[in-house]
DSSP file (Angstrom, degrees, kcal/mol; ACC not computed):
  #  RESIDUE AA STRUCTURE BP1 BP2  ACC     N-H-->O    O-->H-N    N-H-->O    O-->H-N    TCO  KAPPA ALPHA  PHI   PSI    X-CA   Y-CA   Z-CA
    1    1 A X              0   0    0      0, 0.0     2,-0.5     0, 0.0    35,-0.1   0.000 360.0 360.0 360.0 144.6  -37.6  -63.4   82.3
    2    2 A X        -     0   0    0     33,-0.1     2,-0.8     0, 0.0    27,-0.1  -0.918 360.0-139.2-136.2 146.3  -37.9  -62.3   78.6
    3    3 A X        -     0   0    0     -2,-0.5    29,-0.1    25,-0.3    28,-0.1  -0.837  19.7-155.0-106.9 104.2  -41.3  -61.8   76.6
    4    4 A X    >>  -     0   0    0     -2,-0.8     4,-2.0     1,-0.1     3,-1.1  -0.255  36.8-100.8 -82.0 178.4  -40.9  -63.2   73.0
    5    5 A X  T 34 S+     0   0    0      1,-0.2     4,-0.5     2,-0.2    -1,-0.1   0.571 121.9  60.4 -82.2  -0.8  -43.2  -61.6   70.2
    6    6 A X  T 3> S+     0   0    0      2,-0.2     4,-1.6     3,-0.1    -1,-0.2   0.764 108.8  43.5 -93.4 -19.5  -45.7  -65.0   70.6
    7    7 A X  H <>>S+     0   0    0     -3,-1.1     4,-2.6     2,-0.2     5,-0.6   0.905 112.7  46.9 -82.0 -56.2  -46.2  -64.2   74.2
    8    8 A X  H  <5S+     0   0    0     -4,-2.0     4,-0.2     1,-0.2    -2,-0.2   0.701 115.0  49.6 -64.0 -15.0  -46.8  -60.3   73.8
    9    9 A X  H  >5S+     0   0    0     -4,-0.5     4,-2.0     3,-0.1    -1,-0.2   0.841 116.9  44.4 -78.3 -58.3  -49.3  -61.5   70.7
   10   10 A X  H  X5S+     0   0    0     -4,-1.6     4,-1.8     2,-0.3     5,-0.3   0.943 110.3  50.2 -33.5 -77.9  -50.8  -64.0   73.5
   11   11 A X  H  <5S+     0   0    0     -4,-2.6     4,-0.3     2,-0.2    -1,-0.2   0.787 113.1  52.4 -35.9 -41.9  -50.8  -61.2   76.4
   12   12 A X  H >>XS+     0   0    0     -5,-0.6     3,-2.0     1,-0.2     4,-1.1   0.987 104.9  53.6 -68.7 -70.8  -52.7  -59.1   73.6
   13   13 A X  H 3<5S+     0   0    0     -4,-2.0    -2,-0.2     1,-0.3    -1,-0.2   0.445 109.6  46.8  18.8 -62.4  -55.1  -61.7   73.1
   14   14 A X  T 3<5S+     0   0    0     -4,-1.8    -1,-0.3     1,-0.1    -2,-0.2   0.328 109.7  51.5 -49.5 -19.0  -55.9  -61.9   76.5
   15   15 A X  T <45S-     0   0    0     -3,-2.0    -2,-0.3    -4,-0.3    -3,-0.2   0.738 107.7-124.0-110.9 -46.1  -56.3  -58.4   77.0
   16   16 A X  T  <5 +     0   0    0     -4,-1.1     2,-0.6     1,-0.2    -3,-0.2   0.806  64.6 144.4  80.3  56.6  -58.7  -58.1   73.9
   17   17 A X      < -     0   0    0     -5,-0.7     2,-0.9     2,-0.1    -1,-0.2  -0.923  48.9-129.0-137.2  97.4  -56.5  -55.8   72.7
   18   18 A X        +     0   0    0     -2,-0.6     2,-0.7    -3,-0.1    -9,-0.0  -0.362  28.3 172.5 -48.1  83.5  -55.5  -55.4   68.8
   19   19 A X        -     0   0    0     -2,-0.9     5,-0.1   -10,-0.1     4,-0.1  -0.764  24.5-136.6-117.7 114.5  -52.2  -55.4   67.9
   20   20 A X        -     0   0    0     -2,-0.7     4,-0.3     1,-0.1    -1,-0.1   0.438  26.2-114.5 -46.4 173.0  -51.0  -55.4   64.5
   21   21 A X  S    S+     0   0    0      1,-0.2    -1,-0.1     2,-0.1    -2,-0.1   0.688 111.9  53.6-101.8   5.7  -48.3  -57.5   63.6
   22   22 A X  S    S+     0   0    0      2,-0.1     4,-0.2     1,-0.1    -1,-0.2   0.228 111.8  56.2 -75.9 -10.8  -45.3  -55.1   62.7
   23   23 A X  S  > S+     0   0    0      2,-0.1     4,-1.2     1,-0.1    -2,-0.1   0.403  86.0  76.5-101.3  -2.5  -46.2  -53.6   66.3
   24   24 A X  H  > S+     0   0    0     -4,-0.3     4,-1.4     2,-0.2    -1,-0.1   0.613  86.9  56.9 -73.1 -11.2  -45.8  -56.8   68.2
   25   25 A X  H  > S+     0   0    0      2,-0.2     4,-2.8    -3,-0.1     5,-0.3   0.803 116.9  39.8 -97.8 -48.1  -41.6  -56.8   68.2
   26   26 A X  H  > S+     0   0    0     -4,-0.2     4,-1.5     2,-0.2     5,-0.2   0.943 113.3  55.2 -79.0 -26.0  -41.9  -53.0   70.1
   27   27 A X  H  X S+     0   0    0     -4,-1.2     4,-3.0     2,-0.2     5,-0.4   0.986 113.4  41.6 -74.1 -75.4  -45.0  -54.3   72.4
   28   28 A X  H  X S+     0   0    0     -4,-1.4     4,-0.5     1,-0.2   -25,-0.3   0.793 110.7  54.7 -42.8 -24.3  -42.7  -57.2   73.6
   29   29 A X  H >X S+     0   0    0     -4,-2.8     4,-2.3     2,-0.2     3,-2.2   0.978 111.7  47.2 -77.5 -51.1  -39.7  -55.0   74.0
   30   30 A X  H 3X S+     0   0    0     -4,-1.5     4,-1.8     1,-0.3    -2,-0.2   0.748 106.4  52.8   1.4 -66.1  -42.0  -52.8   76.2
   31   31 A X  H 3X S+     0   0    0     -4,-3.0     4,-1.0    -5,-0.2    -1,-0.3   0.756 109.5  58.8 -78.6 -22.4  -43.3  -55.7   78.2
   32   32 A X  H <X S+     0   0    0     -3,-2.2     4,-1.1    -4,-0.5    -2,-0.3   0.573  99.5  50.5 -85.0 -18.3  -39.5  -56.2   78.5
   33   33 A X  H  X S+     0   0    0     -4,-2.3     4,-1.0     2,-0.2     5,-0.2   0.889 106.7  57.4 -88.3 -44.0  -38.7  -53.1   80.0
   34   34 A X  H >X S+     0   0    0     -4,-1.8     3,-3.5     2,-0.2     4,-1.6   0.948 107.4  48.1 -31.0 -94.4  -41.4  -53.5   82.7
   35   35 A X  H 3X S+     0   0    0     -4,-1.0     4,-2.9     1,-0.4     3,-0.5   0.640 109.9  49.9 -11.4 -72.9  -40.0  -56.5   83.8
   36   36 A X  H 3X S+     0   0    0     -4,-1.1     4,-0.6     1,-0.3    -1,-0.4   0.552 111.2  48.3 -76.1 -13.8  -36.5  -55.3   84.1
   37   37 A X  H <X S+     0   0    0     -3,-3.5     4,-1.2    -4,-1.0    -1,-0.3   0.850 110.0  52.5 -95.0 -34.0  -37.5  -52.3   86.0
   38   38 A X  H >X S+     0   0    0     -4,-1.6     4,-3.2    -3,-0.5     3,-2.1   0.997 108.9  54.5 -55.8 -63.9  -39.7  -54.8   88.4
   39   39 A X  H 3X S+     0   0    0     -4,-2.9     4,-0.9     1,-0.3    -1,-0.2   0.977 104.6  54.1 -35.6 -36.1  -36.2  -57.1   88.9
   40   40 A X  H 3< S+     0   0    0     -4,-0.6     4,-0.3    -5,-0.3    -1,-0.3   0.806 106.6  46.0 -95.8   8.8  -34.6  -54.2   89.9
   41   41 A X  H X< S+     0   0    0     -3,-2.1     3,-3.0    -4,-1.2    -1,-0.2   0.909 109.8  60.1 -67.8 -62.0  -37.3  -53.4   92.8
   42   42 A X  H 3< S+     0   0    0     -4,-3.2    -2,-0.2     1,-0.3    -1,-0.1   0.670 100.3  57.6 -72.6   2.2  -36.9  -57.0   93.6
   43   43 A X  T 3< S+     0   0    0     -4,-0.9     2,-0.3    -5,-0.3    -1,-0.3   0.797  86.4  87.8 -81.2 -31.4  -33.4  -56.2   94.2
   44   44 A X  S <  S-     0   0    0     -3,-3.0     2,-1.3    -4,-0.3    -3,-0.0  -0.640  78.7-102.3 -93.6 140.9  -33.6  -53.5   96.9
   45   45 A X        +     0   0    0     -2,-0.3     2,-0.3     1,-0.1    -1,-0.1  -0.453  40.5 160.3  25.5  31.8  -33.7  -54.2  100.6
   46   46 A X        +     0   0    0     -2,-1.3     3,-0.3     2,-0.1     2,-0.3  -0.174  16.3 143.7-130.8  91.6  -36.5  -54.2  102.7
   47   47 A X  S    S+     0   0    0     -2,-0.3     3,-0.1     1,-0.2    -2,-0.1  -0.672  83.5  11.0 -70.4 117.7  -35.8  -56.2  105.9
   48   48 A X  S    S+     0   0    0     -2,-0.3     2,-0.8     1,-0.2    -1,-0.2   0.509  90.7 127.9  96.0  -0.1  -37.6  -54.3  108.5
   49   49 A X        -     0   0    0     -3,-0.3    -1,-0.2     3,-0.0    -3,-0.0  -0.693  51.4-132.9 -94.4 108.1  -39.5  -52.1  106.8
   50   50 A X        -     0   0    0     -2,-0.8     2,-0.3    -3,-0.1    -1,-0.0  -0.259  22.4-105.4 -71.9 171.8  -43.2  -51.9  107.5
   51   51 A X        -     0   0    0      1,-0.0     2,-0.3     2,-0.0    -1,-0.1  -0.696  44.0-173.7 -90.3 115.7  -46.1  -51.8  104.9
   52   52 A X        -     0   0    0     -2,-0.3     3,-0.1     1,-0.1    -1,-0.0  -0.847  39.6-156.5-124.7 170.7  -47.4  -48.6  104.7
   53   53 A X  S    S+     0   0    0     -2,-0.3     2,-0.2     1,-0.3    -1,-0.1   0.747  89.7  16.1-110.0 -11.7  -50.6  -46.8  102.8
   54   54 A X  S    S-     0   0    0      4,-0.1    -1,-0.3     1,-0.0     3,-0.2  -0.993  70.9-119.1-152.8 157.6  -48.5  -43.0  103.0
   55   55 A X  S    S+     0   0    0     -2,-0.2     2,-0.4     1,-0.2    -1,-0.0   0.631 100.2  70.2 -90.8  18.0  -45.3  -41.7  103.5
   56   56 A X  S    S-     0   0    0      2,-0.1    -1,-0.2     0, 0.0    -4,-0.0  -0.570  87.5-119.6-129.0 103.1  -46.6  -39.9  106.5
   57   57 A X        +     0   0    0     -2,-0.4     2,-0.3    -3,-0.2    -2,-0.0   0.029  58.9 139.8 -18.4 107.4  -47.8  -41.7  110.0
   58   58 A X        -     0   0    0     -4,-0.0     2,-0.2     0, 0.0    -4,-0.1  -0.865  51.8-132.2-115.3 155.0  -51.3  -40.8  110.2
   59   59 A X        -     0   0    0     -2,-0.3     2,-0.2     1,-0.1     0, 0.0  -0.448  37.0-109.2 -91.2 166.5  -54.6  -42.4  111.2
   60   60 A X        -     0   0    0     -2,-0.2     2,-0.6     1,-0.0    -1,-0.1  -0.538  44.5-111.1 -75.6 146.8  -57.7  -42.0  108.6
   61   61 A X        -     0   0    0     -2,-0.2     2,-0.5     0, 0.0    -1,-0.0  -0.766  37.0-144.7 -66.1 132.1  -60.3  -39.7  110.2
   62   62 A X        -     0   0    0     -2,-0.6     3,-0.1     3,-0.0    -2,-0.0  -0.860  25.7-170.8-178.8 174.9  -63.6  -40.8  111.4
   63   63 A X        -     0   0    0     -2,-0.5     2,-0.0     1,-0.3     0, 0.0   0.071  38.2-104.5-112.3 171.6  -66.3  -40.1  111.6
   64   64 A X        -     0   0    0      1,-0.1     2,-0.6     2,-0.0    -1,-0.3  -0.489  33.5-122.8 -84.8-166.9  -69.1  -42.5  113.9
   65   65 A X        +     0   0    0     -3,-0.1     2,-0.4     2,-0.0    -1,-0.1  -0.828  42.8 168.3-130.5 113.5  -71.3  -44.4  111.9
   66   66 A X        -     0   0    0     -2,-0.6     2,-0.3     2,-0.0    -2,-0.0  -0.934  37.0-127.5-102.1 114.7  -74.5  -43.4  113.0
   67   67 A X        -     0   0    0     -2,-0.4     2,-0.4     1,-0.0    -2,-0.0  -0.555  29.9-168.2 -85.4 141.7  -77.9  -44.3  111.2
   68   68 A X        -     0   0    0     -2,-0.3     3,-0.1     1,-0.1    -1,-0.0  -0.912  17.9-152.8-127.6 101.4  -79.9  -40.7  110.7
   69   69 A X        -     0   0    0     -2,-0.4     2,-0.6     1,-0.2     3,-0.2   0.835  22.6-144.8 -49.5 -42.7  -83.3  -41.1  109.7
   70   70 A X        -     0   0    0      1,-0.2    -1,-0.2     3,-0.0     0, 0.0  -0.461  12.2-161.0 106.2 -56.0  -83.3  -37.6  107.9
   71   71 A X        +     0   0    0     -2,-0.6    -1,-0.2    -3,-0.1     2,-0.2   0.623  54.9  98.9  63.4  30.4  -86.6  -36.7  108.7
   72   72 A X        +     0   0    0     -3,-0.2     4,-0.4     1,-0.1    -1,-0.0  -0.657  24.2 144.9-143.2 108.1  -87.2  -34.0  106.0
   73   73 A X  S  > S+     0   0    0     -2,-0.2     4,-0.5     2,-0.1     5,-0.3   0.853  74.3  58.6 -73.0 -73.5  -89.0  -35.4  103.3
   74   74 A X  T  4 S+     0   0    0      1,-0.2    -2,-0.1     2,-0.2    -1,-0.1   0.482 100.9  52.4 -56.3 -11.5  -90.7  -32.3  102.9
   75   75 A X  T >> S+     0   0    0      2,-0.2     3,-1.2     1,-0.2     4,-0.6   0.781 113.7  50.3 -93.4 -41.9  -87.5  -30.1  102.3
   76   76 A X  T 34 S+     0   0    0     -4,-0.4    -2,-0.2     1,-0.3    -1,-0.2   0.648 108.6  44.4 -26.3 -41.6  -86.6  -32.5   99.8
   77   77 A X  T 3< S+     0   0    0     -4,-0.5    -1,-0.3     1,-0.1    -2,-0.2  -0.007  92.0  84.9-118.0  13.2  -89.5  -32.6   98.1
   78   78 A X  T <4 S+     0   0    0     -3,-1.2    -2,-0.2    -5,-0.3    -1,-0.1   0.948  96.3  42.8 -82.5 -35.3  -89.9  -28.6   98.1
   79   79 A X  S  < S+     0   0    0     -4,-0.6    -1,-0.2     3,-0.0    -2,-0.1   0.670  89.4 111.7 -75.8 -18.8  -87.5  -28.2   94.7
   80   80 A X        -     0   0    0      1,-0.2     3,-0.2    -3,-0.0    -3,-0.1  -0.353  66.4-141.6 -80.3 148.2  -89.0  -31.1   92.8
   81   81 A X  S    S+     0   0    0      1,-0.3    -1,-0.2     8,-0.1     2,-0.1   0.528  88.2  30.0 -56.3 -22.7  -91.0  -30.2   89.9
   82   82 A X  S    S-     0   0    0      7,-0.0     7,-2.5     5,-0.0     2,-0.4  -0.678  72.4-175.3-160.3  92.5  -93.6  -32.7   90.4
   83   83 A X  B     +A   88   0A   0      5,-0.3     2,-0.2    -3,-0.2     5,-0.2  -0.959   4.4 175.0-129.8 103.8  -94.7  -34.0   93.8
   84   84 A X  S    S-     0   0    0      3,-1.1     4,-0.0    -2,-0.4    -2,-0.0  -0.745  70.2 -25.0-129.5 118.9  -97.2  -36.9   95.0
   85   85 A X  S    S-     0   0    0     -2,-0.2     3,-0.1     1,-0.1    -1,-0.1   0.273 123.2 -51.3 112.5 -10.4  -98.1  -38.2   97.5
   86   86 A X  S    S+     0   0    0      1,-0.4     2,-0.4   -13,-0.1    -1,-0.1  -0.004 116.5  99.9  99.0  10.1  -94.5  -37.3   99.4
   87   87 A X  S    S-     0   0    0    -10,-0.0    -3,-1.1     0, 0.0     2,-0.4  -0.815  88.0-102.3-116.8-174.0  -92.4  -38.9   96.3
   88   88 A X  B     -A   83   0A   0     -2,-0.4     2,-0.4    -5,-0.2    -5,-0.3  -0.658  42.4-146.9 -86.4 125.4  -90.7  -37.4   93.5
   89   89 A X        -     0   0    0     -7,-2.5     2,-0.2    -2,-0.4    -8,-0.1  -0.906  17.4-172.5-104.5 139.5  -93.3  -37.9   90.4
   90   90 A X        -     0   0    0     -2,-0.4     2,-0.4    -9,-0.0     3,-0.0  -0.575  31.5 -99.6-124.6-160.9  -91.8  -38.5   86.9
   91   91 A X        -     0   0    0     -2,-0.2     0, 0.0     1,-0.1     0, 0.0  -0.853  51.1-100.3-113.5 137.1  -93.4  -38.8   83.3
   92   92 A X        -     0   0    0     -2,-0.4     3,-0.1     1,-0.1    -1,-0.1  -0.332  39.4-179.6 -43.3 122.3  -93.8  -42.7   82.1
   93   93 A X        +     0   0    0      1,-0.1     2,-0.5    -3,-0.0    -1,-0.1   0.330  61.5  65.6-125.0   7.5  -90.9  -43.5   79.8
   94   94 A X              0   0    0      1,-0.1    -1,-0.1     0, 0.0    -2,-0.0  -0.967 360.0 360.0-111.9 128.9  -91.9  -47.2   79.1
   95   95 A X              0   0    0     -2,-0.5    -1,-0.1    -3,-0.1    -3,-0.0   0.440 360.0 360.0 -95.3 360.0  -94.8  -47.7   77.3
């Protein structure tokens, strides 16, 4: 597949993306080198190969998922500059 300079103007287009027009012949060559390096991944060989997320076996850790009530409001609220009522009070900034 080859990207002519109307497509890579297109692609731009799409993108919302400015591209002068004396910079659309290197944009398309660009987009053309992408492509040719994707053919040659489609080229290589893997039958039998599994889908992996790293190139070392491991499971994710974790952790359970436990709901924790927290139950210190009051250590929370010890830093805040301005406290009433057990929430954070802030100064009105819509009038």
């Amino acid at each position: 597949m080859s990207i002519d300079i109307e497509t890579a103007r297109n692609v731009a287009r799409l993108a919302r993306i400015r591209v002068e027009e004396d910079a659309l012949p290197a944009l398309a060559g660009e987009f053309n080198a992408i492509l040719g390096f994707i053919e040659q991944l489609n080229e290589v060989d893997v039958e039998g190969v599994e889908p992996m997320t790293s190139v070392t076996p491991m499971r994710l850790k974790r952790r359970e998922d436990l709901v924790t009530d927290g139950g210190c409001q009051d250590k929370v609220l010890a830093n805040a500059p301005d406290a009433r009522e057990g929430f954070f009070a802030v100064p009105k900034v819509v009038e």
